[in-house]
N, C-alpha and C positions, 0 to 999 in steps of 0.2 A: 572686226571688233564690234561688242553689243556693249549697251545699257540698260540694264533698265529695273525694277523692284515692282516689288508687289502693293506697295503701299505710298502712296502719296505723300504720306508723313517720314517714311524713310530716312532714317540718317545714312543712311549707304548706297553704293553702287554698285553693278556688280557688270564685269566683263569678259567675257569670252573669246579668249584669245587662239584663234587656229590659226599658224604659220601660214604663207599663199608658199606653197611646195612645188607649184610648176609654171611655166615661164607664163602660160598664159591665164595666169590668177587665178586658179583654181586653190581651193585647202583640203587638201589631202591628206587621210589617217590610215597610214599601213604600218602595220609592226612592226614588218622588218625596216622601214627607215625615218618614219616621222612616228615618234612614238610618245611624244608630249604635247598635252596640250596645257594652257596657262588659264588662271581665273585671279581675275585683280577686283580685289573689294576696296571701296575704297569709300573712307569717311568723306560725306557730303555737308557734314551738319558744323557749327560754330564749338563745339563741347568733344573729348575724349570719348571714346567707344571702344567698348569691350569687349574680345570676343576670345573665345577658348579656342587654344592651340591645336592644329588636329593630330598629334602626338596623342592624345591623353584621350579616356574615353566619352567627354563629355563634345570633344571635337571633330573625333577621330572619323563618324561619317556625315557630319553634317554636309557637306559638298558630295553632290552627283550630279548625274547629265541626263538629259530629257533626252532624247532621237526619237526623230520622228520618219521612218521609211516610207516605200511607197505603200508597201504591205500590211503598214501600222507603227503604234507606238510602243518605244522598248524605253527602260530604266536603267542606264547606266551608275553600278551602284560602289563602293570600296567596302571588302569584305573585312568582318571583323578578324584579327589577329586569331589563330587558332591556340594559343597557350594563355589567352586570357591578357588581362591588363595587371604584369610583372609593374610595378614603382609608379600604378597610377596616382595622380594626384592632379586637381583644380591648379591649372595653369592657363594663364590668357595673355592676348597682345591688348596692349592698349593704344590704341592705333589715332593718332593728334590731328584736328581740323586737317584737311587735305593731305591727309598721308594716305597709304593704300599698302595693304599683304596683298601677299603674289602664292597663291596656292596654285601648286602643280600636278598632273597626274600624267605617272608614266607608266603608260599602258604595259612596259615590260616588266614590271614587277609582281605582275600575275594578286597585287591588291586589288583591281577592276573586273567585274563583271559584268559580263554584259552587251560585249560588243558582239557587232554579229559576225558569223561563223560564214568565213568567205573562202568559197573554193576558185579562185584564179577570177572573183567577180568584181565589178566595180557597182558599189551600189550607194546611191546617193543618200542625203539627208539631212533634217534639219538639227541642230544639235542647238540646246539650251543649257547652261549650267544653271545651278536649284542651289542656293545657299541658307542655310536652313538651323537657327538653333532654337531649341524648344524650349519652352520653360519647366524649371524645376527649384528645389527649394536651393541648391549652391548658384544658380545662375542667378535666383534672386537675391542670396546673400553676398554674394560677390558684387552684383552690377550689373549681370553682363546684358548685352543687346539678344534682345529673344524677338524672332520674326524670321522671315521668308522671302528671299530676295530670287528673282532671274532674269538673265542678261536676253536680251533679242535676242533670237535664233540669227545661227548662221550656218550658212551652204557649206554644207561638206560631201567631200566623196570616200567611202571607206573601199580600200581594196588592200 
């Protein structure tokens, strides 16, 4: 498990959650059996915080994943819908002093890019989740929280 934000003033946290998958603690990301991983944001601050649903397109990619190999740095990203946003509309959680969303990403729904392309290998890495909503004029008429959060890196091995 990580914490950690971008900003000092942060109302939020943000954690990365990779299951320990083999007996001796390792966190392992293979497709065919560990194929989720978890990201828990979680209000830090004394006041309500706003943040857009990732259903809809103002949320929809704000969460992705750093990895960092031996070879270099890759972006694990969630692709945008190919038929567009059918019954979008400004929707958010508003998430109370010490509560926390659980956003999940399951590699088998083929919405993730970006993992690397492994032939029978095991290849290690550091993995960050990036929490991220920007500013625009519905995030500012709405409320919402606009900034940039990442958890600590943690050890993973993809195979």
């Amino acid at each position: 498990m990580a914490v950690a934000s971008l900003s000092a003033q942060a109302p939020l946290e943000i954690k990365l959650i990779v299951p320990v998958s083999t007996p001796d603690g390792q966190r392992v990301i293979a497709l065919e059996r560990y194929v989720r991983l978890h990201v828990v944001v979680t209000n830090v601050s004394a006041e309500n915080v706003l943040l857009w649903k990732d259903w809809n397109s103002w949320g929809y990619g704000n969460l992705s994943l750093q990895a960092i190999f031996p070879d270099g740095e890759k972006m694990i990203k969630r692709i945008p819908p190919p038929e567009g946003w059918e019954g979008d509309f400004p929707d958010f959680w508003a998430v109370k002093p010490g509560e926390s969303i659980i956003l999940e990403i399951d590699m088998s729904t083929g919405e993730w890019r970006g993992f690397p392309d492994l032939y029978g290998e095991q290849v290690p890495a550091q993995l960050t989740a990036i929490y991220e909503n920007k500013t625009d004029p519905l995030a500012e008429a709405y409320d919402i929280w606009v900034g940039k959060l990442a958890s600590t890196p943690v050890e993973v091995i993809f195979k």
